[in-house]
BAFI-3210 file (N, C-alpha, C; in Angstrom, 3 decimals, decimal comma, padded with zeros to 6 digits):
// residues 253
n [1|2|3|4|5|6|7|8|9|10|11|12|13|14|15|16|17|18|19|20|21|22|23|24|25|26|27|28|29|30|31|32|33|34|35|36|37|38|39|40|41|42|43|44|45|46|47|48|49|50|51|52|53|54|55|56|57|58|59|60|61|62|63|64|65|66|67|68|69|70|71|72|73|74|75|76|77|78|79|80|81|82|83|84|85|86|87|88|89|90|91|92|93|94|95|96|97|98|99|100|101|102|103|104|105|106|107|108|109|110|111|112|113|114|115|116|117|118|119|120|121|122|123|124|125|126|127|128|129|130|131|132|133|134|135|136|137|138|139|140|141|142|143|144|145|146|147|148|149|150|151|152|153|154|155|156|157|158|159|160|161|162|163|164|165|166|167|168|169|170|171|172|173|174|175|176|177|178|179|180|181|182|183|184|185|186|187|188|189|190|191|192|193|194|195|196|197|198|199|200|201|202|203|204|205|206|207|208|209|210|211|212|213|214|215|216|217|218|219|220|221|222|223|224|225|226|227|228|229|230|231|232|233|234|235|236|237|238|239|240|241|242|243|244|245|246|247|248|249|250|251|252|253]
n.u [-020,103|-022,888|-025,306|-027,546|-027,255|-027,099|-029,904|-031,538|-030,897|-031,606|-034,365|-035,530|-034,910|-032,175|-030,254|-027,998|-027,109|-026,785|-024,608|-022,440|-021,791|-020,068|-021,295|-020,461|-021,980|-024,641|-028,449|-030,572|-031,650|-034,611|-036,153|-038,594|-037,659|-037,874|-036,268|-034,801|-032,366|-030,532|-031,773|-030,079|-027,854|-029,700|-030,182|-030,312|-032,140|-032,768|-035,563|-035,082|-035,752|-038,334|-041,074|-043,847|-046,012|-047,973|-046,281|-044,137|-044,693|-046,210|-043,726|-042,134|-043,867|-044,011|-041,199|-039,140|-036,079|-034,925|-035,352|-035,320|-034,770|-034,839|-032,662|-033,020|-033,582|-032,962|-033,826|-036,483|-037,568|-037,128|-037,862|-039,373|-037,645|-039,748|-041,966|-040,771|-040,855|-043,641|-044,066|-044,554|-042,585|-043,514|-041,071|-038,661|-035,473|-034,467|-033,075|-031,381|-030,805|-028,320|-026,410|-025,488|-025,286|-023,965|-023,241|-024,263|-026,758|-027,305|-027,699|-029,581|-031,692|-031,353|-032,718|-034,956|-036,839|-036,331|-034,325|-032,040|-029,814|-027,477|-026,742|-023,895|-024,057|-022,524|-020,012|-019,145|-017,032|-014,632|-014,015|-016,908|-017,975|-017,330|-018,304|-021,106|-020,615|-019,577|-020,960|-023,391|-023,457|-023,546|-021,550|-021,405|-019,813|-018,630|-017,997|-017,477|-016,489|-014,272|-012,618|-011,813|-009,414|-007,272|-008,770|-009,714|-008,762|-010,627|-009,395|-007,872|-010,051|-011,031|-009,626|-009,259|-012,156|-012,377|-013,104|-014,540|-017,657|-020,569|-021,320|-020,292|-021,659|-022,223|-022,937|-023,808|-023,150|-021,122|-021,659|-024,374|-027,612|-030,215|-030,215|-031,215|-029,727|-027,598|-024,201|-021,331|-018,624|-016,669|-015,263|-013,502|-014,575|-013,340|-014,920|-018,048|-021,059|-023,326|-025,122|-026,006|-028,557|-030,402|-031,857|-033,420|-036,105|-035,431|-032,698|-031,666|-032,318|-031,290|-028,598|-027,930|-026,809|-024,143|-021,090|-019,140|-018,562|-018,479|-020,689|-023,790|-026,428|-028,718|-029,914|-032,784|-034,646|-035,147|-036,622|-038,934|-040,890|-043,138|-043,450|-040,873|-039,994|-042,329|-043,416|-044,505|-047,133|-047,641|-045,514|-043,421|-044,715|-044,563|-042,050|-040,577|-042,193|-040,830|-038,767|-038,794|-037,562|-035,460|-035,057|-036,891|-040,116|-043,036|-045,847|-048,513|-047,633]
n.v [-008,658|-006,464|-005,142|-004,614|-005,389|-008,750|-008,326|-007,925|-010,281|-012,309|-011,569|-012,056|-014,606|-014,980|-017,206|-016,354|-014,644|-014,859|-017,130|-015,215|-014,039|-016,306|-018,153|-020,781|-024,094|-023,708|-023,966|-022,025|-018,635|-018,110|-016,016|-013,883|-011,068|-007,665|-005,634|-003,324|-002,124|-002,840|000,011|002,575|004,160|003,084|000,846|-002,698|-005,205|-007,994|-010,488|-013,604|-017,064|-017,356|-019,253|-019,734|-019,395|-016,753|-015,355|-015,016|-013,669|-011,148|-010,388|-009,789|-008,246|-005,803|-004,621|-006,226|-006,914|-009,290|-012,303|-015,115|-018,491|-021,402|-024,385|-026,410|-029,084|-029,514|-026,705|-024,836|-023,392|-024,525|-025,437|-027,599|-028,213|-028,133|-026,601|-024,395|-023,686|-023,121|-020,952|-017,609|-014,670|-011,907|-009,577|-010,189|-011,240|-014,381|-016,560|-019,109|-021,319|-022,851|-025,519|-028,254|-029,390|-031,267|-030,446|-031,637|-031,944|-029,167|-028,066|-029,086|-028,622|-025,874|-025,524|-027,199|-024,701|-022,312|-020,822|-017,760|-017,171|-018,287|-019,161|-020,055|-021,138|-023,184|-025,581|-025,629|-025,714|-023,365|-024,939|-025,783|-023,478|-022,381|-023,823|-023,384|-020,424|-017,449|-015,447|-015,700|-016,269|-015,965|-015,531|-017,028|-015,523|-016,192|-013,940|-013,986|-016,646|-017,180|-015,243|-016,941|-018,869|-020,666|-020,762|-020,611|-017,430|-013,982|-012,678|-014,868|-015,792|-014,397|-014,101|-016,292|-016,714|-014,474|-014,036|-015,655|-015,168|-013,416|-011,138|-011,043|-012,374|-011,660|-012,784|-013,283|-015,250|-018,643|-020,722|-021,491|-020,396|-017,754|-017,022|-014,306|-012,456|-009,647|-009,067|-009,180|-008,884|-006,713|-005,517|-005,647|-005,553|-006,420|-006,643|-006,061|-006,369|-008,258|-007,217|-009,636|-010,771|-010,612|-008,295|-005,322|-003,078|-000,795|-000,561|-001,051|001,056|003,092|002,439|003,396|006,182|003,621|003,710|002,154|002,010|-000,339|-001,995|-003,587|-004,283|-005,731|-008,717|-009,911|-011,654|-013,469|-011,272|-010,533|-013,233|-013,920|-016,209|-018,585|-019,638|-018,999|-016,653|-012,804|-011,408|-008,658|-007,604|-007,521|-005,896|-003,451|-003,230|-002,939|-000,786|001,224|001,510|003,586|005,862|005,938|003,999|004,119|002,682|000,347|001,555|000,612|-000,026]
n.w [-054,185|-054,017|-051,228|-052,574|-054,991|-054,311|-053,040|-055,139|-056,425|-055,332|-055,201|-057,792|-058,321|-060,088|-061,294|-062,896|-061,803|-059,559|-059,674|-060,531|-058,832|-057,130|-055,893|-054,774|-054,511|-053,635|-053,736|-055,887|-055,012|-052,854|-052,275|-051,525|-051,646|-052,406|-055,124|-053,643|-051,896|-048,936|-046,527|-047,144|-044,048|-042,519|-039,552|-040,267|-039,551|-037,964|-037,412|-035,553|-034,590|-035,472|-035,626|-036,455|-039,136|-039,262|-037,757|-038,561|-040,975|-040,692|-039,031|-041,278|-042,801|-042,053|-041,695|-041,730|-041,989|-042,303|-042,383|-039,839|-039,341|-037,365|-037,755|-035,703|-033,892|-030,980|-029,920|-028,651|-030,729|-032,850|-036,365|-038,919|-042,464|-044,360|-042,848|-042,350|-045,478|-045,598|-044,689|-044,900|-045,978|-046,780|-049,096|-047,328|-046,667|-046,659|-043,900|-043,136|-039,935|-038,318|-036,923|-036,465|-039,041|-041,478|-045,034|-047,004|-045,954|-045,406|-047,884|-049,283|-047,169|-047,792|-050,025|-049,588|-047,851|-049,371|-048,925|-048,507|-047,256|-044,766|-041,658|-039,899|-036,856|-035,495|-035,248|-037,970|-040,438|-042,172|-044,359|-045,442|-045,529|-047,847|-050,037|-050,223|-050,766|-049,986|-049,957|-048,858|-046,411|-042,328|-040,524|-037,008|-033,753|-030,757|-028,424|-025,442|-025,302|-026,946|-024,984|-023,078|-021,258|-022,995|-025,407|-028,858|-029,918|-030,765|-032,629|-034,512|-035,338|-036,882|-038,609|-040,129|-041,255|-042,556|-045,187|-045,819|-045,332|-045,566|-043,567|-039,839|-036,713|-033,569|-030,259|-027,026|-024,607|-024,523|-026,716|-028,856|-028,966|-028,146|-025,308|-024,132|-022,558|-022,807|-024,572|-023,240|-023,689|-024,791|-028,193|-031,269|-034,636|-038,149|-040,469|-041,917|-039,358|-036,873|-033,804|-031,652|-028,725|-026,616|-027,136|-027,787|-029,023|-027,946|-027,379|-029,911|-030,894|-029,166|-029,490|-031,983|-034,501|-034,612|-033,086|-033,716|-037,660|-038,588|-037,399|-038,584|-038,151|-036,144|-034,543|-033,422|-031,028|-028,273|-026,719|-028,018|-027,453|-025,777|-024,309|-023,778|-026,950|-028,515|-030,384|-029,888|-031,352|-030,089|-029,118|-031,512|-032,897|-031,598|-031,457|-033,614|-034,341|-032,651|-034,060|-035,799|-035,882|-036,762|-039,075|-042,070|-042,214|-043,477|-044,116|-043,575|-040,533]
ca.u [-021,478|-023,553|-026,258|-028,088|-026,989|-027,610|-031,283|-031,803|-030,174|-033,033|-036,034|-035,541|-033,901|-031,546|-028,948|-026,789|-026,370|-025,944|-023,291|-021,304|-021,055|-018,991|-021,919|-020,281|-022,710|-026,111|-029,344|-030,828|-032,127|-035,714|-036,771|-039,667|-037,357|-037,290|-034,745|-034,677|-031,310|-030,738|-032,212|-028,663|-027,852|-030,580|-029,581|-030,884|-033,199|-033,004|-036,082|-034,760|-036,803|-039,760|-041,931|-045,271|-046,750|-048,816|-045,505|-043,317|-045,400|-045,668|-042,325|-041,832|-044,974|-043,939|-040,314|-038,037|-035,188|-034,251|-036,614|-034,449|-035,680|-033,836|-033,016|-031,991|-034,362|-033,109|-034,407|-037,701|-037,161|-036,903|-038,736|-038,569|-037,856|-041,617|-042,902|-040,635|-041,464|-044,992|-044,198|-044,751|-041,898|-042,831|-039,938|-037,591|-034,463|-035,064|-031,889|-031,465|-029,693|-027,922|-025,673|-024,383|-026,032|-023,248|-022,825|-025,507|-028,035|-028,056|-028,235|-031,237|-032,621|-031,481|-033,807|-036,664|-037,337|-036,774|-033,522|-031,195|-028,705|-027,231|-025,945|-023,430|-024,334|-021,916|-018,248|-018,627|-015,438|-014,198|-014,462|-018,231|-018,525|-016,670|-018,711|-021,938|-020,294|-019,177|-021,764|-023,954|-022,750|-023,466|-020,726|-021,781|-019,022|-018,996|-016,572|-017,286|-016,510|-012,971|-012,083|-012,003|-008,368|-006,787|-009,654|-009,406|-009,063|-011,291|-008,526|-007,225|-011,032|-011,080|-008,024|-009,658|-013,380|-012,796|-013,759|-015,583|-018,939|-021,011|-021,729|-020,303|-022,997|-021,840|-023,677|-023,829|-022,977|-020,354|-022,266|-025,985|-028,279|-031,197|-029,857|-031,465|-029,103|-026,665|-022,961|-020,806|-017,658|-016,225|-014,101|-013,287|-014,510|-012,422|-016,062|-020,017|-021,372|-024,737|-025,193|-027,396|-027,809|-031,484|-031,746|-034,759|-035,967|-035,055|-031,585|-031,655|-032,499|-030,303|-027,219|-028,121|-025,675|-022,881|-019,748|-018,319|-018,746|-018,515|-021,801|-024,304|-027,586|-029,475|-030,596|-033,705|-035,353|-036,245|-037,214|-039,989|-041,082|-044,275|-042,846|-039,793|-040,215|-043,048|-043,337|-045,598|-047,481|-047,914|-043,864|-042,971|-045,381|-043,993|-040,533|-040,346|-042,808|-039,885|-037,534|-040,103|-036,822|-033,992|-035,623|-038,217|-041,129|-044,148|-046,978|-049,119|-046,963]
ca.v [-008,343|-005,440|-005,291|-004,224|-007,090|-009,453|-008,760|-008,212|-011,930|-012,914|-011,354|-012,168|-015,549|-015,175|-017,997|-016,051|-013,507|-015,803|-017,884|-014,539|-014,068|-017,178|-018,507|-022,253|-024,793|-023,495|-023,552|-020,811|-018,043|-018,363|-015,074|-012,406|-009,550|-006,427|-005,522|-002,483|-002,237|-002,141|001,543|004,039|004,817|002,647|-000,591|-004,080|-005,871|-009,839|-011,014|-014,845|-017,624|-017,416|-020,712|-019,619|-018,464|-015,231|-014,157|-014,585|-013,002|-010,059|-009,497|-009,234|-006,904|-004,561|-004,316|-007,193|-007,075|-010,964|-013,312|-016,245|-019,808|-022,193|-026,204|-027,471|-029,840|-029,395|-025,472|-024,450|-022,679|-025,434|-025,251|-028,891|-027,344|-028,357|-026,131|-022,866|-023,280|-022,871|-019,540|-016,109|-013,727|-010,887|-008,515|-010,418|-012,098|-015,811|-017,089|-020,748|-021,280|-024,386|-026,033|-029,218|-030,378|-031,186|-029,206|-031,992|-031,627|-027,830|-028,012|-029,893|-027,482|-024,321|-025,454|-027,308|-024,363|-021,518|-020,047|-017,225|-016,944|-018,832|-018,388|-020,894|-021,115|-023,794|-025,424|-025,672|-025,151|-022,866|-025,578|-025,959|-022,145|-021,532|-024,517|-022,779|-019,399|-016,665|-014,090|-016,270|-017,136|-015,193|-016,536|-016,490|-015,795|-016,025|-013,290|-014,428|-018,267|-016,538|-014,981|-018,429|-019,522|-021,865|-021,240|-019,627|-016,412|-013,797|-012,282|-016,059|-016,478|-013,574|-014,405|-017,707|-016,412|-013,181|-013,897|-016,487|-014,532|-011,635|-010,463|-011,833|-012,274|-011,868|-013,647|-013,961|-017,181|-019,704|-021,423|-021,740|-018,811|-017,352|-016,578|-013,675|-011,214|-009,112|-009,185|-008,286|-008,635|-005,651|-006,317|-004,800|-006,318|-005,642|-006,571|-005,790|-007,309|-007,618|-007,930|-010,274|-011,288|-010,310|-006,744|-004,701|-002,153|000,601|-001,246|-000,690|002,937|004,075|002,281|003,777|005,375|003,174|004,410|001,183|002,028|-002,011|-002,823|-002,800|-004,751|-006,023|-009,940|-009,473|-012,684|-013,728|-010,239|-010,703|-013,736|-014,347|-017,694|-019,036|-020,043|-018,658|-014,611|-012,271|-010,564|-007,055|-007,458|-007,891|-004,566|-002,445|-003,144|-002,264|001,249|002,162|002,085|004,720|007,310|005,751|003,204|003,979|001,600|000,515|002,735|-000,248|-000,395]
ca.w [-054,572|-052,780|-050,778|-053,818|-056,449|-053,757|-053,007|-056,362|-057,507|-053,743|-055,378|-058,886|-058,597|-061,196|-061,695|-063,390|-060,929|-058,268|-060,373|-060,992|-057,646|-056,670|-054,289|-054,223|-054,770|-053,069|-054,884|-056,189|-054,027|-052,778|-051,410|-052,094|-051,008|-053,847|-055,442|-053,520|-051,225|-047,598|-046,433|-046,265|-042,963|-041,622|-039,160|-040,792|-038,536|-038,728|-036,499|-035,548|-033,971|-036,425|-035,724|-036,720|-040,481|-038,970|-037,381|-040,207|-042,297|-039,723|-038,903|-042,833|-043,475|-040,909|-042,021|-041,299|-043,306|-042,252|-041,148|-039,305|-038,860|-036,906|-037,655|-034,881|-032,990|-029,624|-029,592|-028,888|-031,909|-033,858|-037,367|-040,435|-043,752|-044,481|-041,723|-043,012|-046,874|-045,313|-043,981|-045,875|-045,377|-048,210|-048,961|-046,595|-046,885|-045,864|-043,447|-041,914|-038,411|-038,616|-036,120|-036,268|-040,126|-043,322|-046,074|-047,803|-045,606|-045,235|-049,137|-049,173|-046,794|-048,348|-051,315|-049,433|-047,135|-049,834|-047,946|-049,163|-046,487|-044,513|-040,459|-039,067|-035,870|-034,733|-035,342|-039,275|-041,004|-043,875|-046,428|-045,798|-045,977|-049,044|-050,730|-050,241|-051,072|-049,196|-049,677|-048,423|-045,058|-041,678|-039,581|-035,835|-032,907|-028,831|-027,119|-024,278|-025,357|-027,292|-023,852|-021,810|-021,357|-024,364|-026,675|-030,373|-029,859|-031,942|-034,285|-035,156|-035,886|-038,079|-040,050|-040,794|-041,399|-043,277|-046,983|-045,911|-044,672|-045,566|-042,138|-038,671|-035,895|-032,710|-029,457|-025,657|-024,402|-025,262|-027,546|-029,061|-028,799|-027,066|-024,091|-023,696|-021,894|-023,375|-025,122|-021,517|-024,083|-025,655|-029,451|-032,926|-035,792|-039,169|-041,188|-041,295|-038,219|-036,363|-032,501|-030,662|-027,108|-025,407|-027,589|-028,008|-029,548|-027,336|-027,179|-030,966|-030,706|-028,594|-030,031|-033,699|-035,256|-033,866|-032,851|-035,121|-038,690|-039,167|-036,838|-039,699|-037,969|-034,857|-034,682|-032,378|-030,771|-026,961|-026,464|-028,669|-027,058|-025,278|-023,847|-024,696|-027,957|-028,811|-030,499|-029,380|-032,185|-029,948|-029,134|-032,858|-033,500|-030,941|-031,594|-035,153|-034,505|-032,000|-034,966|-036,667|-035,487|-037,108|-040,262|-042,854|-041,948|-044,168|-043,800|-043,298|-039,553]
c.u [-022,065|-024,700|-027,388|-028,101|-027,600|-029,178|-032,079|-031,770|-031,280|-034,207|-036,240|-035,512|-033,691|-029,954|-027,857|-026,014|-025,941|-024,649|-022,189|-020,743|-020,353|-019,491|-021,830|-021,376|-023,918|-026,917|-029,606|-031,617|-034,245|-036,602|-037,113|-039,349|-037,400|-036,194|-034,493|-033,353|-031,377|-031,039|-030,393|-028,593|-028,817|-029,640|-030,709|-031,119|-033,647|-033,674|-035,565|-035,649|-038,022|-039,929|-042,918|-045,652|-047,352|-047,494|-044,733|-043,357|-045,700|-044,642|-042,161|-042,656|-044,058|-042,329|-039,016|-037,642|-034,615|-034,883|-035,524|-035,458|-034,500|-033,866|-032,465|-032,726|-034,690|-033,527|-035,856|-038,334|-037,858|-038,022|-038,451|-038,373|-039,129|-042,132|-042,437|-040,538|-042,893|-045,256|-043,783|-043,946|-042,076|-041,862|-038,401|-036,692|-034,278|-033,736|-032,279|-030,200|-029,370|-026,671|-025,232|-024,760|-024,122|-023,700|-023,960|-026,630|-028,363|-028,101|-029,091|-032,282|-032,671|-032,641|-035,077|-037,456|-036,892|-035,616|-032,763|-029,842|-028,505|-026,506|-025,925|-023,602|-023,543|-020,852|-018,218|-017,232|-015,586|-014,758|-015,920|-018,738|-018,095|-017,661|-020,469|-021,913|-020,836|-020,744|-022,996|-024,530|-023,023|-022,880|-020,965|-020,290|-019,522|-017,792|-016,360|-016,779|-014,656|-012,022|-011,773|-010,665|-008,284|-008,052|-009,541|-009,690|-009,753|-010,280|-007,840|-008,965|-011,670|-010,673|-008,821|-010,809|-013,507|-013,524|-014,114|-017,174|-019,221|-020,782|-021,056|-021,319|-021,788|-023,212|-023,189|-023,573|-021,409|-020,775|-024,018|-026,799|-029,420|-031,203|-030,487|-030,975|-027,681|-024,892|-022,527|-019,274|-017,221|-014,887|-014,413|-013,232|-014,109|-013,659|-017,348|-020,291|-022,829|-024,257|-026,305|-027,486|-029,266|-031,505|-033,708|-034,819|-035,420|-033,371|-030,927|-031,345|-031,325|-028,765|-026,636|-027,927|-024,898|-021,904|-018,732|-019,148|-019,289|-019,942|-022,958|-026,390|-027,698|-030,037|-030,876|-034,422|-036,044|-036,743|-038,591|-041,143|-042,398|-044,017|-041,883|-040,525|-041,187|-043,512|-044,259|-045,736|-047,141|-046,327|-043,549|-043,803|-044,484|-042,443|-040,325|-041,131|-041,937|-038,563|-037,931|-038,647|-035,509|-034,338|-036,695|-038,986|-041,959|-044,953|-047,886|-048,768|-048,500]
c.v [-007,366|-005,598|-005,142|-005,379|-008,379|-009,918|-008,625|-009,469|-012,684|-012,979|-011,864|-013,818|-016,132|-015,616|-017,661|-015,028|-013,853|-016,509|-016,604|-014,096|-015,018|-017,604|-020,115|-023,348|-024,915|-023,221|-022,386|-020,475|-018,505|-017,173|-013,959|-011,228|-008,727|-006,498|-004,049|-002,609|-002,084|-000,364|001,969|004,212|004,336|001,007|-001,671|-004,769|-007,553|-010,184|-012,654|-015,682|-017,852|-018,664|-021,094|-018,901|-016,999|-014,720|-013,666|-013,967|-011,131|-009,541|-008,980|-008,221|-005,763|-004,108|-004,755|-007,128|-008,779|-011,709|-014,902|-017,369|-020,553|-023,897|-026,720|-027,991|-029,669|-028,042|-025,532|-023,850|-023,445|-025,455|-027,100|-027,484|-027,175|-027,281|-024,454|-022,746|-022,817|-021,153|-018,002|-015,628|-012,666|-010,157|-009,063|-011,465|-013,513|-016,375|-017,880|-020,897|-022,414|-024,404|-027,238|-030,312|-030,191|-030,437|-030,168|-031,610|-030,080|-027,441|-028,178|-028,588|-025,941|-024,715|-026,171|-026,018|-022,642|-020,634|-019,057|-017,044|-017,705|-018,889|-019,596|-020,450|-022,374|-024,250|-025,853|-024,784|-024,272|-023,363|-025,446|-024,484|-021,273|-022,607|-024,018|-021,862|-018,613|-015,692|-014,600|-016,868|-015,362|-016,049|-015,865|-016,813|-015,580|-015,141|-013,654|-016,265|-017,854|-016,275|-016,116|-018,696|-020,675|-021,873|-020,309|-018,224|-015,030|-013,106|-013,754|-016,074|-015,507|-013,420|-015,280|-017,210|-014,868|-012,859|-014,640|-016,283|-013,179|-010,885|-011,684|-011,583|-013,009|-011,899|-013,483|-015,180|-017,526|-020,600|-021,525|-020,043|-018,735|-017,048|-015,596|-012,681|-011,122|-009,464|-008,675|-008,471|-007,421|-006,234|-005,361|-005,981|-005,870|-005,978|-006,421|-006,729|-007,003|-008,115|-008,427|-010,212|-010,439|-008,513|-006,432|-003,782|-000,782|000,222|-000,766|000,689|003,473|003,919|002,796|005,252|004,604|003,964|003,203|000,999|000,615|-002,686|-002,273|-003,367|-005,425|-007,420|-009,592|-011,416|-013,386|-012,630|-010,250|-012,046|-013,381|-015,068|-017,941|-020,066|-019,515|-017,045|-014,446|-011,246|-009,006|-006,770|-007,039|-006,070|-003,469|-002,395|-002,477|-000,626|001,602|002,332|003,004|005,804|007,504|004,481|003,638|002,871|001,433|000,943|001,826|-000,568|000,615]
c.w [-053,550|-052,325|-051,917|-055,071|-055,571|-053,625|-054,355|-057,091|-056,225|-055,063|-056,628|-059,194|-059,470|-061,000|-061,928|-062,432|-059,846|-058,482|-060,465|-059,526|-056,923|-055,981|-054,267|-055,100|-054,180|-054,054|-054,748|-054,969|-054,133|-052,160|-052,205|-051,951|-052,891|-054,026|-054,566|-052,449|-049,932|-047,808|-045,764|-044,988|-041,578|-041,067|-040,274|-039,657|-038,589|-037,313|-036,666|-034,729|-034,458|-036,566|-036,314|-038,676|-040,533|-038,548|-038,354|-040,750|-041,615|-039,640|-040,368|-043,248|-042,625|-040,932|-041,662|-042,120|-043,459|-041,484|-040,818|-038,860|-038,538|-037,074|-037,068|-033,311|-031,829|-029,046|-029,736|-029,819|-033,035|-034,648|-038,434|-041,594|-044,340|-043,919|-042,337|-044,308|-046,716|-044,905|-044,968|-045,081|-046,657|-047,730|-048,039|-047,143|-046,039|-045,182|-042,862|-041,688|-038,639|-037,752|-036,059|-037,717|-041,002|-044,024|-046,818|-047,602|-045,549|-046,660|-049,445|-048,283|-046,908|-049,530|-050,719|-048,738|-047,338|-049,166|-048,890|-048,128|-045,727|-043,001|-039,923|-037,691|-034,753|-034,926|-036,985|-039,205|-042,073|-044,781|-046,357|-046,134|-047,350|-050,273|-050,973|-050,748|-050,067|-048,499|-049,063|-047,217|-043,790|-040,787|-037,844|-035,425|-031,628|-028,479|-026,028|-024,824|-025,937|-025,962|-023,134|-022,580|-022,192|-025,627|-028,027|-029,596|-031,143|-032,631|-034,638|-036,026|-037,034|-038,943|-040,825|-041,377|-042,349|-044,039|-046,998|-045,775|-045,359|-044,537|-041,570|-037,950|-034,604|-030,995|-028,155|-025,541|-024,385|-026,380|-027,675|-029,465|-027,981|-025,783|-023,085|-022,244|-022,916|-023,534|-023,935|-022,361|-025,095|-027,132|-030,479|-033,723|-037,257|-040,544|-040,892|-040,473|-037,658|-034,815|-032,074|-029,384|-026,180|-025,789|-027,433|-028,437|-029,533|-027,610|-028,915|-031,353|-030,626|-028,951|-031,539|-033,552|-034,057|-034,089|-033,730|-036,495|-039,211|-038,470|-037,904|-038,926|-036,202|-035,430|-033,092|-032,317|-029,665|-026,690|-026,846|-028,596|-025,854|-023,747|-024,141|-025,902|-028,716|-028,915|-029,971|-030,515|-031,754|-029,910|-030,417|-033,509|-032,524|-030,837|-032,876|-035,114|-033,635|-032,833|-036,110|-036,851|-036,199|-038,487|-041,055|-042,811|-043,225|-043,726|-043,329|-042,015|-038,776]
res [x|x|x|x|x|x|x|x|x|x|x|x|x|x|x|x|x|x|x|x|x|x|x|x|x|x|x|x|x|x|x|x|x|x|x|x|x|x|x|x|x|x|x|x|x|x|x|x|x|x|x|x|x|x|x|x|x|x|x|x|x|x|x|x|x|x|x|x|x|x|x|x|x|x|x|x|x|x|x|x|x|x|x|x|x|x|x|x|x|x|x|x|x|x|x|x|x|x|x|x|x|x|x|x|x|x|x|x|x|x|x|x|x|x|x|x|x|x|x|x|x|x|x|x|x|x|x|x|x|x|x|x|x|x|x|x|x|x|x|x|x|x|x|x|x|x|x|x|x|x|x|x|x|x|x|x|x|x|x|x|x|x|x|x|x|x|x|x|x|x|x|x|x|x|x|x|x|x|x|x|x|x|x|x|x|x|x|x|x|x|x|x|x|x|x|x|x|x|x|x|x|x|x|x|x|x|x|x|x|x|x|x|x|x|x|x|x|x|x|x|x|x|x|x|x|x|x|x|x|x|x|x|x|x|x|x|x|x|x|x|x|x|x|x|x|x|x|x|x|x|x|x|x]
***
């Protein structure tokens, strides 16, 4: 399915178009995005960490292509499904972070909390990502957690994860997120990928185009921080008008 059928089968949410795409057993999509397609040539911009209703709804006016909410208690992050059905994302593609829930429960909360995508964020398996469906799935990895003597290394974890994911999302760390400092591992990924890891806008900028055809987006999040945990409206504005050079914005920016 293309970027195009996808947010089209988001904005519409039409059953059938989700069913022809093979998306497992997830409810239907829940998101206000257009049908209009990622922008050509432009990166995709998934603000993550969204706690609040005014930011949400912000990052999305102003030209978030992926508004991220996270369920997982022990982050400052942390959103109920209650709290992000509450939250306006127009135009954006709604993704929930999930780390250590079943394949029931992140069912339940793909439909209480209005989700269209989906980003493992911790040791789910295959089966749970093929039961959701593929296109569905943003499978996170650690290079640095790959690199560490006896542990999966990332082409075993690419064999396994291929046609399981839309996008990979690759991270700082060994595990979790927010870290806030940068990827210090270098790798080739053989599908569309975004990088995280303490980015910013300039960080954005200056890496746009990539020199890997396959890096297609930026997941932006302590940068934009206030506090930990907590966005900062003027952050969230001045990050997106420094991608004025390399994204078509809304005029309303």
């Amino acid at each position: 399915m293309t970027d195009r059928q996808l947010k089209s089968a988001f904005s519409h949410n039409e059953p059938a178009a989700v069913a022809s795409a093979s998306l497992g057993r997830c409810p239907a999509a829940g998101s206000e995005r257009s049908a209009a397609e990622f922008e050509p040539g432009a990166p995709i911009i998934k603000i993550c960490g969204l706690n609040a209703p005014a930011e949400a709804e912000l990052a999305a006016r102003l030209g978030a292509d992926l508004c991220g909410f996270i369920f997982h208690p022990p982050s400052l992050r942390a959103v109920s499904p209650a709290q992000a059905a509450k939250m306006p994302t127009p135009g954006a593609v709604r993704v929930g972070v999930f780390v250590r829930q079943c394949l029931s429960e992140i069912l339940e909360i793909i439909d209480q909390a209005r989700l269209d995508m989906v980003q493992l964020h911790g040791e789910q398996s295959p089966v749970l990502a093929a039961e959701i469906g593929p296109e569905r799935i943003i499978r996170v990895f650690w290079p640095e957690k790959a690199a560490v003597p006896g542990a999966e290394s990332l082409d075993d974890l690419f064999n396994r994860w291929l046609h399981l994911a839309k996008w990979f999302l690759f991270d700082a760390g060994l595990a979790a997120g927010g870290h806030g400092r940068r990827l210090a591992v270098k790798f080739k990924c053989p599908k569309p990928y975004f990088l995280a890891g303490g980015l910013t806008g300039t960080d954005v900028v200056s890496g746009w185009p990539p020199a890997d055809p396959n890096l297609v987006g930026f997941d932006l999040n302590s940068s934009l921080e206030s506090s930990p945990g907590r966005k900062d409206p003027a952050a969230i504005r001045a990050m997106m008008a420094s991608l004025g050079t390399i994204k078509t914005l809304p005029q309303s920016l």
